[in-house]
C-alpha positions in Angstrom: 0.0 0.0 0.0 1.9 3.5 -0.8 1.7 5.8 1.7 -0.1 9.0 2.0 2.5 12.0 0.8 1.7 15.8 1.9 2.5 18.5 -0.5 2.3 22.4 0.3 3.5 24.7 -2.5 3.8 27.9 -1.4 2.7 30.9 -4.1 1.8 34.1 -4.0 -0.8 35.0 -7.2 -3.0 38.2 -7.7 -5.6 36.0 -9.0 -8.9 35.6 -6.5 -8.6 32.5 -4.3 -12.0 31.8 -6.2 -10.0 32.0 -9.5 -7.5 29.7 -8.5 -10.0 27.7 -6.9 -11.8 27.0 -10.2 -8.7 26.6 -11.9 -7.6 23.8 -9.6 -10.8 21.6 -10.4 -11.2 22.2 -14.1 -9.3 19.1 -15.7 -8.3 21.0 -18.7 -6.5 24.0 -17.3 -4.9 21.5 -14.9 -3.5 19.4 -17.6 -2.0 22.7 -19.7 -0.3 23.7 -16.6 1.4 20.2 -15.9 2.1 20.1 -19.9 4.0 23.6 -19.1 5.2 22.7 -15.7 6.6 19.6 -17.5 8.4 21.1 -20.3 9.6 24.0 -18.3 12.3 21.0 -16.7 12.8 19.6 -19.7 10.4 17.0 -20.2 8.3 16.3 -23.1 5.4 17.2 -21.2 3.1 14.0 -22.2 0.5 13.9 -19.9 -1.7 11.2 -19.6 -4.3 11.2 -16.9 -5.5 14.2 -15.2 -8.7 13.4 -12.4 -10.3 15.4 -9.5 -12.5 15.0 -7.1 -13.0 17.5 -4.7 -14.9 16.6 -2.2 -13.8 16.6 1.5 -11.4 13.4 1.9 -11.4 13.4 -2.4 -8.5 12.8 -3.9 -6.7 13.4 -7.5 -4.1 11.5 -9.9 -2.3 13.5 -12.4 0.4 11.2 -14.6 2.5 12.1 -17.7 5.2 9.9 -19.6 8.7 9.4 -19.1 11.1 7.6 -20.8 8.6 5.9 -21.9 6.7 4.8 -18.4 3.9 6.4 -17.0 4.7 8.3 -13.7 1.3 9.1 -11.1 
């Protein structure tokens, strides 16, 4: 079983924390950040899976490829 990994990214953005909010649950604009994230370190910026649910105790999986293997 893997275990349960916290992550806290510290930003500071002008945008409304309603904004970012919807930004964070719409699958699309999630997956066009990873693809820049991605390629912004040098990776082809594949992504493969990108799922949110955001209810209290939800969860999410975000995965792109590589070398060839799918990361999540």
């Amino acid at each position: 079983m893997a275990e349960k990994i916290e992550v806290k990214v510290p930003h500071r953005s002008t945008a409304s924390a309603e904004r970012m909010y919807d930004a964070w649950l719409d699958s699309d604009k999630v997956r066009v950040w990873m693809k820049t994230a991605g390629q912004s370190m040098g990776l082809a910026g594949d992504i493969r899976q990108v799922e949110i649910d955001p209810r209290v105790d939800g969860a999410f999986l975000l995965s792109d490829m590589r070398d060839g293997v799918e990361t999540k």
